[in-house]
Biopython code that builds the backbone (N, CA, C, O; Angstrom):
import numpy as np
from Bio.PDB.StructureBuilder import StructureBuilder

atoms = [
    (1, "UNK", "N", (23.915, 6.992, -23.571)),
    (1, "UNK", "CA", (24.436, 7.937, -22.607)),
    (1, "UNK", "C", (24.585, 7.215, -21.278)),
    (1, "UNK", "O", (23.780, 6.374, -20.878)),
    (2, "UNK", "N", (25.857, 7.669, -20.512)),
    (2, "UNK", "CA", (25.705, 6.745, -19.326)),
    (2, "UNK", "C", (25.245, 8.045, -18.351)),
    (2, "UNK", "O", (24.973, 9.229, -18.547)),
    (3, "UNK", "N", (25.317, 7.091, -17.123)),
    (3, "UNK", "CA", (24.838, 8.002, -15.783)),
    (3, "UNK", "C", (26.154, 7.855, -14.882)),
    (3, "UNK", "O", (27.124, 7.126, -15.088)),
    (4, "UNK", "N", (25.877, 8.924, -13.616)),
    (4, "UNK", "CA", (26.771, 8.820, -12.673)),
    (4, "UNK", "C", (25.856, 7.745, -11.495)),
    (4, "UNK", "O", (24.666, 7.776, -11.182)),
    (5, "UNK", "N", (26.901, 6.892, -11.066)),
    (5, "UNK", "CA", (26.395, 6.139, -10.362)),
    (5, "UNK", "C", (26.946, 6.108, -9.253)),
    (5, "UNK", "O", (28.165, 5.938, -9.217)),
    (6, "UNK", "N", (25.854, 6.335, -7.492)),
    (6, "UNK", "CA", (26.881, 6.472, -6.493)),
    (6, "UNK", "C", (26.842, 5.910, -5.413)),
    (6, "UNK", "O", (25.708, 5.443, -5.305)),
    (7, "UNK", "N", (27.613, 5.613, -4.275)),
    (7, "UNK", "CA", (27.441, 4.748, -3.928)),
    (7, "UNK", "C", (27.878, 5.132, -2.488)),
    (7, "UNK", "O", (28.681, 6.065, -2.465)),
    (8, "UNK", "N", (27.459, 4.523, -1.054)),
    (8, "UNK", "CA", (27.542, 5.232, 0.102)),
    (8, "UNK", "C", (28.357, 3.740, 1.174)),
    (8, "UNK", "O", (27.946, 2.581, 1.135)),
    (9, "UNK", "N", (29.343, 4.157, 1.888)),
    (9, "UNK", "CA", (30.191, 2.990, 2.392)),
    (9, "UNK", "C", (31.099, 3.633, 3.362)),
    (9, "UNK", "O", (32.029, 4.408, 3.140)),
    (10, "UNK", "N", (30.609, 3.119, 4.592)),
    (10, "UNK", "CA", (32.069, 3.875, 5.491)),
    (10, "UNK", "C", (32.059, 5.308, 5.711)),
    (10, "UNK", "O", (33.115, 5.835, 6.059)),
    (11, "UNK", "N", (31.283, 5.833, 5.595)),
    (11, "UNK", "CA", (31.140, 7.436, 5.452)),
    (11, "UNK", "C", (31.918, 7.891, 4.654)),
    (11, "UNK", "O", (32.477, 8.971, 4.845)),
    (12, "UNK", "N", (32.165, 6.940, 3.291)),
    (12, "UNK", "CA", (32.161, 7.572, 2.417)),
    (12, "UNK", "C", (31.387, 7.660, 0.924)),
    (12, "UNK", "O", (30.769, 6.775, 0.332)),
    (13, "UNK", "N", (31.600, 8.795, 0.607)),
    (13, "UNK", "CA", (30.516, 8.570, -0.743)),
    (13, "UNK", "C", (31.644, 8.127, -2.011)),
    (13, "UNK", "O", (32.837, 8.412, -1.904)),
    (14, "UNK", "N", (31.131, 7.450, -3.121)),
    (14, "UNK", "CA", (31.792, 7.066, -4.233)),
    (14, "UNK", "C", (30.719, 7.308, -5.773)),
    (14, "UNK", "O", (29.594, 6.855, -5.984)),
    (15, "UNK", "N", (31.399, 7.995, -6.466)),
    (15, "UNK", "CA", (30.646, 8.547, -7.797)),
    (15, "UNK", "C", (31.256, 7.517, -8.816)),
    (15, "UNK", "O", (32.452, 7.345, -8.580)),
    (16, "UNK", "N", (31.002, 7.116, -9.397)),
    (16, "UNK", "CA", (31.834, 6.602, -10.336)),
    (16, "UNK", "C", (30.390, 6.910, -12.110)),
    (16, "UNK", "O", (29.186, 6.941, -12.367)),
    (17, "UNK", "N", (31.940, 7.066, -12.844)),
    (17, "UNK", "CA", (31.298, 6.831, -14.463)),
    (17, "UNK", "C", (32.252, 7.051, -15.515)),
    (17, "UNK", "O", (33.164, 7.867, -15.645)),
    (18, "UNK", "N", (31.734, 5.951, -16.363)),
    (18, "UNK", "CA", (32.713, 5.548, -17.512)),
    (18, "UNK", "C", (34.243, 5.381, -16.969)),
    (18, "UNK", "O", (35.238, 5.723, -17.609)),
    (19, "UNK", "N", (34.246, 4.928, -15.973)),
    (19, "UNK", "CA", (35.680, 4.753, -15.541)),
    (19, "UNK", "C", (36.130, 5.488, -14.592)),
    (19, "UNK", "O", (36.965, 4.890, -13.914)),
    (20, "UNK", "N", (35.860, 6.837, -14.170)),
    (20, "UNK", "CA", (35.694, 7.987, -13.531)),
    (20, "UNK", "C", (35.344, 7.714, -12.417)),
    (20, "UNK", "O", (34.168, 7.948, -12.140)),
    (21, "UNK", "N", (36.451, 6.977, -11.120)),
    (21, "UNK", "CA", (35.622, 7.281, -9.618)),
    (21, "UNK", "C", (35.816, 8.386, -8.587)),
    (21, "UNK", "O", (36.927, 8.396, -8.057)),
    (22, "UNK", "N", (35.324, 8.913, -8.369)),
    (22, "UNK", "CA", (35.328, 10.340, -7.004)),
    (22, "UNK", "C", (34.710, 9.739, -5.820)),
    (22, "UNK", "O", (33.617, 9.188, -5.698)),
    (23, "UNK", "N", (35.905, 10.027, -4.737)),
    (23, "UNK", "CA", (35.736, 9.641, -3.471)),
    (23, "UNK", "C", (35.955, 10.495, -2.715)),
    (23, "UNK", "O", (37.015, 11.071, -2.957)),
    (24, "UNK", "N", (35.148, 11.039, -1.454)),
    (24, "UNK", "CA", (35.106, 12.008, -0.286)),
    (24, "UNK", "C", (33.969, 11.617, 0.646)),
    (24, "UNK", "O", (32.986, 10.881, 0.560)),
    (25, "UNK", "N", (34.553, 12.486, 1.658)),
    (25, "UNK", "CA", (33.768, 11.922, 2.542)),
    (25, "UNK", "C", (32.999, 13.456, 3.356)),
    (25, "UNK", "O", (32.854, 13.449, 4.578)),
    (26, "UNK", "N", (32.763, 14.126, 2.900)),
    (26, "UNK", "CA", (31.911, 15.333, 3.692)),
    (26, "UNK", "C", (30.361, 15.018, 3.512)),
    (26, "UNK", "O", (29.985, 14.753, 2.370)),
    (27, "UNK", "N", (29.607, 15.024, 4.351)),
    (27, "UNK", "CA", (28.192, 14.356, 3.649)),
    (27, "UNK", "C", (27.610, 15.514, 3.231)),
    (27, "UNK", "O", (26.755, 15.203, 2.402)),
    (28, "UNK", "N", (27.649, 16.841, 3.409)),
    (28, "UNK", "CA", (27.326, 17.810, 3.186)),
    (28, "UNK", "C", (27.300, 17.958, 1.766)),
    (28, "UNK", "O", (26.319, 18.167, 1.052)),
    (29, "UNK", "N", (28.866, 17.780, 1.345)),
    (29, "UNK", "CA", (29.026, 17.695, 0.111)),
    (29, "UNK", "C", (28.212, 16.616, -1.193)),
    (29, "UNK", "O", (27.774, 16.765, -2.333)),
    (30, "UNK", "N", (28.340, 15.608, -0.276)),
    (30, "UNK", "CA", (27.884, 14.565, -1.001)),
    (30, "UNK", "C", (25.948, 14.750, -1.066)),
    (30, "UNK", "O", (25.372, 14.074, -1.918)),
    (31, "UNK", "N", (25.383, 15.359, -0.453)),
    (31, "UNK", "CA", (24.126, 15.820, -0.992)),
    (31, "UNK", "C", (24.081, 16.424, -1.669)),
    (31, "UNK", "O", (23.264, 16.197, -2.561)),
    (32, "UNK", "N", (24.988, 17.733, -1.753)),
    (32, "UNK", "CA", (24.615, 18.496, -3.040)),
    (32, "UNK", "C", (25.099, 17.550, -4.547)),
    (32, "UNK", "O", (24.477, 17.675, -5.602)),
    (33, "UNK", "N", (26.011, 16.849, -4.427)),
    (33, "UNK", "CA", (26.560, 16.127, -5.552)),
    (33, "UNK", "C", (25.442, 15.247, -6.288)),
    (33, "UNK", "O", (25.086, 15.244, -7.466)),
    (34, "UNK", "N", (24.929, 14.360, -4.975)),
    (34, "UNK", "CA", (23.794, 13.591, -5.334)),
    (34, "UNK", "C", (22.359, 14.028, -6.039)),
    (34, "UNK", "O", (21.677, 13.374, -6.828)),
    (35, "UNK", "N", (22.153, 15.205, -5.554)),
    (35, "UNK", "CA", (20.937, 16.024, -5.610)),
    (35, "UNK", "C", (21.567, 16.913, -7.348)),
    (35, "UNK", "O", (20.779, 17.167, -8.260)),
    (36, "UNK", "N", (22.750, 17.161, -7.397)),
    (36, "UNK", "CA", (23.129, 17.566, -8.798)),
    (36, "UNK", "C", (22.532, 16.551, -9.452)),
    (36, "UNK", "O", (21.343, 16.473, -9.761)),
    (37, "UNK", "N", (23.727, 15.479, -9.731)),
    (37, "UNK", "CA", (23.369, 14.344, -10.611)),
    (37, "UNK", "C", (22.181, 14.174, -10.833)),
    (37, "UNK", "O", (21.738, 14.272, -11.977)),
    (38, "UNK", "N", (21.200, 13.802, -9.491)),
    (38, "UNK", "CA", (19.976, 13.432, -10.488)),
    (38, "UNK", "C", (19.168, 14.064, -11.351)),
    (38, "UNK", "O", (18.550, 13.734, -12.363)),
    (39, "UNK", "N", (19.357, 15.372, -10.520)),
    (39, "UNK", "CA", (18.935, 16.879, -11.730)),
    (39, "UNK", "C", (19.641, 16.574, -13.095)),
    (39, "UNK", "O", (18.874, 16.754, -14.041)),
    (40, "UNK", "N", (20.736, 16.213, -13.406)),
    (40, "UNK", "CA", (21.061, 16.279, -14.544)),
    (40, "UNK", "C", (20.574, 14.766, -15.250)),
    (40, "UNK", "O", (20.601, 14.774, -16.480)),
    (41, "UNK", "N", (20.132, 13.472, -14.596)),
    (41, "UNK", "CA", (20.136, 12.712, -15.416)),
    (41, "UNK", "C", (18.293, 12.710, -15.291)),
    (41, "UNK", "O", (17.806, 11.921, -16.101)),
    (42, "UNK", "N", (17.723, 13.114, -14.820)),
    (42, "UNK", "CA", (16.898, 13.568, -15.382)),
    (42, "UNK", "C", (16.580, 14.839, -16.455)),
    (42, "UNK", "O", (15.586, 15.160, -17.106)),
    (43, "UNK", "N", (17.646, 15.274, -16.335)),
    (43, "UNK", "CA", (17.424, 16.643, -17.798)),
    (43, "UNK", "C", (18.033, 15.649, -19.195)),
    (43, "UNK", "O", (17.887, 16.116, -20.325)),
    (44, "UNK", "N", (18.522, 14.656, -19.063)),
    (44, "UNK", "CA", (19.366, 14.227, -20.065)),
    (44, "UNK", "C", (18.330, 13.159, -20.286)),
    (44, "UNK", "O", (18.368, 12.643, -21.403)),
    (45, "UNK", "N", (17.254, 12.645, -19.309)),
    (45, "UNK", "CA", (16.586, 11.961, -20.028)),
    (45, "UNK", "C", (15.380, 12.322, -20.833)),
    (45, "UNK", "O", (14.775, 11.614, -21.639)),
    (46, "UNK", "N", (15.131, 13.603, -20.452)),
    (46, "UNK", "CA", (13.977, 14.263, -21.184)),
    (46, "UNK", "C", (14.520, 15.378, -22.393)),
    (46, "UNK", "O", (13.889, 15.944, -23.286)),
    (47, "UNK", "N", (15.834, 15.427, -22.047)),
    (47, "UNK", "CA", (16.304, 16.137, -23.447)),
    (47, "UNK", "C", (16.115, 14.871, -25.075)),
    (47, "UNK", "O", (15.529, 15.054, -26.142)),
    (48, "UNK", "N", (16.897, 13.688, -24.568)),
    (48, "UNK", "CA", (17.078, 12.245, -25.346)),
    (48, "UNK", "C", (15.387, 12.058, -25.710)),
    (48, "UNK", "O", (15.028, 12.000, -26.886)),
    (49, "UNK", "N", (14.476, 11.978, -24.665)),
    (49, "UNK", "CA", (13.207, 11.519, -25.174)),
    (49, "UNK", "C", (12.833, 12.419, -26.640)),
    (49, "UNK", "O", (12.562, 12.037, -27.779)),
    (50, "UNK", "N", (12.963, 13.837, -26.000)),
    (50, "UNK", "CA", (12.436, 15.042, -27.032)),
    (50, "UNK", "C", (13.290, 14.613, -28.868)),
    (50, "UNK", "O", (12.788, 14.914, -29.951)),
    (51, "UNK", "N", (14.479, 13.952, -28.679)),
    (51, "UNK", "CA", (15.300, 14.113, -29.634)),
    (51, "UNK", "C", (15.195, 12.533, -30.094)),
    (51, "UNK", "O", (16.323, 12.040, -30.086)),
    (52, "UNK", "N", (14.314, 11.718, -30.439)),
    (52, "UNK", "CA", (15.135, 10.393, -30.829)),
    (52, "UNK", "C", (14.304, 10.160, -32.194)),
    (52, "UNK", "O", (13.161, 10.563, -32.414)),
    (53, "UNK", "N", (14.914, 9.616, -32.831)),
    (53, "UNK", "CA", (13.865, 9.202, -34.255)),
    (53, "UNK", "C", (12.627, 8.196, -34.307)),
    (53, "UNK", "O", (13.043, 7.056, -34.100)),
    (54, "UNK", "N", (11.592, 8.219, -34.462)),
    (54, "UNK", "CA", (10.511, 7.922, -34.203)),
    (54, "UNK", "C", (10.041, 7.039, -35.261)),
    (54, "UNK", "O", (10.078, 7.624, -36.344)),
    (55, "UNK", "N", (9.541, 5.638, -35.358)),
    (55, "UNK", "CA", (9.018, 5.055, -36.820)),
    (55, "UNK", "C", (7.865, 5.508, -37.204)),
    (55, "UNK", "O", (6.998, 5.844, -36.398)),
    (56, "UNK", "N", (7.714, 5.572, -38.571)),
    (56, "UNK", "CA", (6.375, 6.223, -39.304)),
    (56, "UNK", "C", (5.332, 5.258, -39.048)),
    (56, "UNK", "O", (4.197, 5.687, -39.257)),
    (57, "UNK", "N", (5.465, 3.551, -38.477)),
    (57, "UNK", "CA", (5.012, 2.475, -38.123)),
    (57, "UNK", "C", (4.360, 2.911, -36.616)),
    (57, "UNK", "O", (3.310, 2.455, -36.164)),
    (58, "UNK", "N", (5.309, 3.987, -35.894)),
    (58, "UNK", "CA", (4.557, 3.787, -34.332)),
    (58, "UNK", "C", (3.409, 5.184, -34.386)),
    (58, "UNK", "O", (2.253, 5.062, -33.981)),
    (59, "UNK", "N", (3.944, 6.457, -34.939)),
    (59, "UNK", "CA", (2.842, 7.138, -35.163)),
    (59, "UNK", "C", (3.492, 8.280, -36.621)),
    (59, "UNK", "O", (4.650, 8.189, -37.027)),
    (60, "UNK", "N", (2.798, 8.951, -37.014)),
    (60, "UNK", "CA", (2.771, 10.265, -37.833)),
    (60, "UNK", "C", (3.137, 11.899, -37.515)),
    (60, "UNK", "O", (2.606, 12.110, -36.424)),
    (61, "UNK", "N", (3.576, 12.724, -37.816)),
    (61, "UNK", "CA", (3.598, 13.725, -37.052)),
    (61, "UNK", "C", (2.521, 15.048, -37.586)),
    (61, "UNK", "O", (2.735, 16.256, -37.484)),
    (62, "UNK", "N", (1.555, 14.491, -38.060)),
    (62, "UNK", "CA", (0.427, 15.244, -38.310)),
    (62, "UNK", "C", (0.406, 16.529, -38.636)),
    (62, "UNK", "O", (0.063, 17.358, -37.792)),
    (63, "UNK", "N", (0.833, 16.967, -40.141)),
    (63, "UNK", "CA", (1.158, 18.180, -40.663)),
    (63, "UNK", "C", (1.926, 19.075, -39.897)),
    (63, "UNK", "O", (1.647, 20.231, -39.579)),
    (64, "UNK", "N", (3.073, 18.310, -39.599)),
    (64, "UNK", "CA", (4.628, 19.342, -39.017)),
    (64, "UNK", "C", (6.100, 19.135, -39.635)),
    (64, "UNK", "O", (6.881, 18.189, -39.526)),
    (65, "UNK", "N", (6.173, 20.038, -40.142)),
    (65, "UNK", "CA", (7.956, 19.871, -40.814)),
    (65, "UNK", "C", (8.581, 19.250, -39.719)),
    (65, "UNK", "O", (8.561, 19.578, -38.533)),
    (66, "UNK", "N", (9.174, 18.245, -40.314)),
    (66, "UNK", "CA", (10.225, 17.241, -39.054)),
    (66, "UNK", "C", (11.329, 16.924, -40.324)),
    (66, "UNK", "O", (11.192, 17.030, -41.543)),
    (67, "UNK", "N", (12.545, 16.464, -39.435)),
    (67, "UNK", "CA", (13.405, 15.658, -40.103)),
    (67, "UNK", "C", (13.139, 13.893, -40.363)),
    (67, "UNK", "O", (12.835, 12.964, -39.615)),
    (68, "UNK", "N", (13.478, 14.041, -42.043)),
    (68, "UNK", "CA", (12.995, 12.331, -41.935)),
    (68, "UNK", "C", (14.308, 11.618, -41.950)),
    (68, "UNK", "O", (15.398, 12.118, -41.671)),
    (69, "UNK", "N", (14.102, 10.565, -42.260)),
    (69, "UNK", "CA", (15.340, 9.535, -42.630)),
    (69, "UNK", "C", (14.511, 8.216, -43.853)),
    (69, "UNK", "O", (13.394, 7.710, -43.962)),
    (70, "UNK", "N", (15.571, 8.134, -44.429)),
    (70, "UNK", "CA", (14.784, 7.451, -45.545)),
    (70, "UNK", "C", (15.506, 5.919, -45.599)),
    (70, "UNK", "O", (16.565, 5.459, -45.174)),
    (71, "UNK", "N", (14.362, 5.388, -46.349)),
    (71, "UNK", "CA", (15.441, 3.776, -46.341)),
    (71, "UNK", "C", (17.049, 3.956, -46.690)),
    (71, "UNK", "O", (18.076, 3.686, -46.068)),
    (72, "UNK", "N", (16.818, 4.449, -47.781)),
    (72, "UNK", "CA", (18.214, 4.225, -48.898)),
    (72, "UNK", "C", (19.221, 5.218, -47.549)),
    (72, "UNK", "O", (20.411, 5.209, -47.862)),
    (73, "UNK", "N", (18.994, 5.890, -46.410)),
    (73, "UNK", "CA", (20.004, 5.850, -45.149)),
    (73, "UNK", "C", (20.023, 7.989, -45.214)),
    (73, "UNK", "O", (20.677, 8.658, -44.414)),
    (74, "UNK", "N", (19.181, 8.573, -46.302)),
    (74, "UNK", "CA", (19.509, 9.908, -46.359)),
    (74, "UNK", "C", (18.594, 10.659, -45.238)),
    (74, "UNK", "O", (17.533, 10.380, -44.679)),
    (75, "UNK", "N", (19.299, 11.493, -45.192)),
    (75, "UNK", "CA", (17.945, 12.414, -44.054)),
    (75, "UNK", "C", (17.923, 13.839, -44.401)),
    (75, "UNK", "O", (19.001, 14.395, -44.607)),
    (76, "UNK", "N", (16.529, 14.677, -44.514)),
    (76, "UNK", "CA", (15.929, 15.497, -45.164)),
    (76, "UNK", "C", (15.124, 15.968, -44.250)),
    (76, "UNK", "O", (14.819, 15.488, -43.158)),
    (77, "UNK", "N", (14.567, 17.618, -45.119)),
    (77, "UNK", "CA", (13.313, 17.934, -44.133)),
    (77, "UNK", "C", (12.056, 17.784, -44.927)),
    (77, "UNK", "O", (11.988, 18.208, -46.080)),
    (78, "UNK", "N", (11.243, 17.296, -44.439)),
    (78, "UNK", "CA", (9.937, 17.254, -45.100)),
    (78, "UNK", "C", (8.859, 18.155, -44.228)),
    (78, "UNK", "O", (9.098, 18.899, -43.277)),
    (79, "UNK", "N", (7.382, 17.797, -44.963)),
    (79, "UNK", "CA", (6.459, 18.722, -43.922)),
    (79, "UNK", "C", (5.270, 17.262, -44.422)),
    (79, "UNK", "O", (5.475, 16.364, -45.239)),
    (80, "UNK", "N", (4.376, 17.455, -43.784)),
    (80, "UNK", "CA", (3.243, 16.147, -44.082)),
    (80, "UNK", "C", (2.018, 16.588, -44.306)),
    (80, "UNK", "O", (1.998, 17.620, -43.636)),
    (81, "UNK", "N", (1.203, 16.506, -44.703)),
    (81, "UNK", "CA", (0.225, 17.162, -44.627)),
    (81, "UNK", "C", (-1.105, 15.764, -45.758)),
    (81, "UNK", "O", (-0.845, 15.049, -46.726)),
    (82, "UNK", "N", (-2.357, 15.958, -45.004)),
    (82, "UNK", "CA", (-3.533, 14.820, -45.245)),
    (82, "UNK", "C", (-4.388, 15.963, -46.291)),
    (82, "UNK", "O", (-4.320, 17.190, -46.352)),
    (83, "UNK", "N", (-5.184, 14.986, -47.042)),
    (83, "UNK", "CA", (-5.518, 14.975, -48.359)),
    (83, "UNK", "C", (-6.662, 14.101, -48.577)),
    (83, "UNK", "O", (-6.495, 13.125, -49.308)),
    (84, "UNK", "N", (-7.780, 14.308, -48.057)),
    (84, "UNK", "CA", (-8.970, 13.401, -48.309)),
    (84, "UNK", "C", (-8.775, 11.877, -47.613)),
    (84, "UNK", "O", (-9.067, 10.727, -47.943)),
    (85, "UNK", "N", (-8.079, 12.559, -46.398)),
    (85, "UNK", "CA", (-7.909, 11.201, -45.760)),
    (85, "UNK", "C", (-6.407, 10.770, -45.790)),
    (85, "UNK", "O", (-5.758, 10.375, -44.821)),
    (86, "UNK", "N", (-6.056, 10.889, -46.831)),
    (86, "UNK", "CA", (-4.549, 9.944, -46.778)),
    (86, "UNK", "C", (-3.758, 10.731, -46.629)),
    (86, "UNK", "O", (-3.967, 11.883, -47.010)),
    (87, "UNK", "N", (-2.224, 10.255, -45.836)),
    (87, "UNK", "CA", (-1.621, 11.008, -45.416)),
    (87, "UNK", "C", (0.182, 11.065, -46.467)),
    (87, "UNK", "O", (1.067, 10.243, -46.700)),
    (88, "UNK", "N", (-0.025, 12.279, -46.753)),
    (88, "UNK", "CA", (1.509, 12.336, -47.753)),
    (88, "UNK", "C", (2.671, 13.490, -47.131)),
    (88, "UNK", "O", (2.504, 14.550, -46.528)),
    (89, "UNK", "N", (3.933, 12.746, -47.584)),
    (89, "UNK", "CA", (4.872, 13.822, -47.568)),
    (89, "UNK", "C", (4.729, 14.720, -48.958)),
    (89, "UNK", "O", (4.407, 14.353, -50.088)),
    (90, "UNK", "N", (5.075, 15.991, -48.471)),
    (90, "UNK", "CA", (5.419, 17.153, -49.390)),
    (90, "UNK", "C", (6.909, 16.814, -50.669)),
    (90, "UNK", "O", (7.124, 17.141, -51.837)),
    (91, "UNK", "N", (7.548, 16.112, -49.761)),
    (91, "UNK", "CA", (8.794, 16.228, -50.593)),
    (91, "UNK", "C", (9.142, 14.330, -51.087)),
    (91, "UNK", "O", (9.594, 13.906, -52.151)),
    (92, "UNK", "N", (8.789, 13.683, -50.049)),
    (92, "UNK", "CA", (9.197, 12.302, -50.043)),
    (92, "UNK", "C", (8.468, 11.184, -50.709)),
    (92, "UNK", "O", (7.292, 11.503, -50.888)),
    (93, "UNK", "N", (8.782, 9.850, -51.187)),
    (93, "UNK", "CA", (7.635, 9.631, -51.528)),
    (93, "UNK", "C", (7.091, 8.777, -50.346)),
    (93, "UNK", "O", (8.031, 8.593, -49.573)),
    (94, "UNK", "N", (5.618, 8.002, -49.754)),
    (94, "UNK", "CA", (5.122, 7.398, -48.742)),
    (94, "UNK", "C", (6.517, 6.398, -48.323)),
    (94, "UNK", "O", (7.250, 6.583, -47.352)),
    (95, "UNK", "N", (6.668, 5.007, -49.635)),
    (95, "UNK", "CA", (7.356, 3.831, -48.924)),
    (95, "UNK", "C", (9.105, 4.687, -48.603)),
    (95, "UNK", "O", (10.103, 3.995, -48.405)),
    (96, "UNK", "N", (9.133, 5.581, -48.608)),
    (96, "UNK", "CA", (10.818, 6.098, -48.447)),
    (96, "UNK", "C", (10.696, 6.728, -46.910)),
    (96, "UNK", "O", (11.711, 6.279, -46.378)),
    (97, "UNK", "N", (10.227, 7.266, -46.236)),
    (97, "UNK", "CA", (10.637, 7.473, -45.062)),
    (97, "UNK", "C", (10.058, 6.564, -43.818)),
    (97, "UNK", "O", (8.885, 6.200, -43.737)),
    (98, "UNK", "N", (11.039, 6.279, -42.912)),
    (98, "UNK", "CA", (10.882, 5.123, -41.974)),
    (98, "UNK", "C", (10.971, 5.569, -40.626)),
    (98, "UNK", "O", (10.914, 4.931, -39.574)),
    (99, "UNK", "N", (11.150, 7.024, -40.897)),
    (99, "UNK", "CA", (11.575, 7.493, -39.403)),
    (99, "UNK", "C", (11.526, 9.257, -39.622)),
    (99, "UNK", "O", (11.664, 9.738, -40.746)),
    (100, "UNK", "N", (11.284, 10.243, -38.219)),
    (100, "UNK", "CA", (10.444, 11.046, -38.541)),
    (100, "UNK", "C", (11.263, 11.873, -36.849)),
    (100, "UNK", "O", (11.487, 11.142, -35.885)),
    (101, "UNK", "N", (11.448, 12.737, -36.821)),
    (101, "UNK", "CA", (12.127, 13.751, -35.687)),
    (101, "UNK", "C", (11.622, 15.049, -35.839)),
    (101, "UNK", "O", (11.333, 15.495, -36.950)),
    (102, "UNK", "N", (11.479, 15.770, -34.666)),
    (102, "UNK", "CA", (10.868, 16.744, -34.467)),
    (102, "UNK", "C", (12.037, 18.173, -34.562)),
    (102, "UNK", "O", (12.935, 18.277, -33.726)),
    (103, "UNK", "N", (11.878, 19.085, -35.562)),
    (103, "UNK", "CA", (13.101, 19.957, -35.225)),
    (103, "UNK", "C", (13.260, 20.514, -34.107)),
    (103, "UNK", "O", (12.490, 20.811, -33.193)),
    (104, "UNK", "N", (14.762, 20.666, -34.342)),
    (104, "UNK", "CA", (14.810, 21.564, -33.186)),
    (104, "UNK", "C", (14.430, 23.237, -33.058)),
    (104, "UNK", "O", (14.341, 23.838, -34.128)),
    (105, "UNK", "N", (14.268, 23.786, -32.160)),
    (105, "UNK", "CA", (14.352, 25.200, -31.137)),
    (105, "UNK", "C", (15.160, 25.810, -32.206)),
    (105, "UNK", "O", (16.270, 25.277, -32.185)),
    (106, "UNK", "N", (15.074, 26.728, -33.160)),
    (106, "UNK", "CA", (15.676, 28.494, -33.136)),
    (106, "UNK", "C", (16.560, 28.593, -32.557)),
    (106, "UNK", "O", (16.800, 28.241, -31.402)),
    (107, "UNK", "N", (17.172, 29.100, -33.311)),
    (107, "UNK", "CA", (18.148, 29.713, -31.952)),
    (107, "UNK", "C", (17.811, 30.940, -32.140)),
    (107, "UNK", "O", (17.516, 31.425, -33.232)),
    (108, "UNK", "N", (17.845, 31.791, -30.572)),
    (108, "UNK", "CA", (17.294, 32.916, -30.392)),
    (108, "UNK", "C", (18.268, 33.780, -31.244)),
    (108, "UNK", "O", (19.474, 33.575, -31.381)),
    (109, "UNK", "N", (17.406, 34.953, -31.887)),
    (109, "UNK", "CA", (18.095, 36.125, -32.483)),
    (109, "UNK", "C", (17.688, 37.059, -31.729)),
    (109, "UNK", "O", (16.725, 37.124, -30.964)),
    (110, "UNK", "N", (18.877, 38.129, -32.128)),
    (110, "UNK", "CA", (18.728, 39.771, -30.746)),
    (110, "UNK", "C", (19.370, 40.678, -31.886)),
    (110, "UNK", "O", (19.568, 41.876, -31.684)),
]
sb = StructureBuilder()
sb.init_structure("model")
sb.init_model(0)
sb.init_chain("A")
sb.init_seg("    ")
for serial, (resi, resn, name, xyz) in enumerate(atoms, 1):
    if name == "N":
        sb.init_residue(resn, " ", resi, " ")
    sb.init_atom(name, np.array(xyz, "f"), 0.0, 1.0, " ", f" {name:<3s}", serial, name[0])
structure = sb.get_structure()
């Protein structure tokens, strides 16, 4: 994901991203712009953290249905759950999943 990146010169401000430059010069404006952006690339970096696939090598997700991903490249839902110590998937077998995501949020019903 990229960011907006901005930049201050001459009394003027410059946004630029992915190719995309915006130039003005009200500073008024250009605070709220600035003060947007970082609100958003901080929401985009804690949305990305919440969402990325995780190795079964860095930790486990300790009896919670997550999405896995398996060597052979498929992805499934499993649930995990320990057993006198050792830790197994419900559906998978141990050496097949390499990676492990947390579902997502419901979507609200009314």
């Amino acid at each position: 994901m990229s960011y907006w990146r901005t930049e201050y010169d001459d009394g003027w401000w410059t946004f630029y991203k992915d190719g995309i430059e915006i130039k003005f010069d009200n500073p008024n404006f250009g605070d709220l712009i600035v003060d947007e952006i970082n609100n958003a690339n901080l929401r985009i970096a804690e949305l990305e953290e919440k969402q990325h696939w995780i190795p079964v090598s860095e930790r486990l997700p300790e009896g919670r249905t997550v999405l896995v991903f398996k060597k052979e490249g498929s992805i499934s839902i499993d649930t995990t759950y320990i057993d006198g110590g050792n830790y197994f998937w419900w559906k998978s077998g141990q050496s097949k999943v390499t990676h492990w995501m947390p579902l997502p949020q419901p979507p609200e019903v009314k």
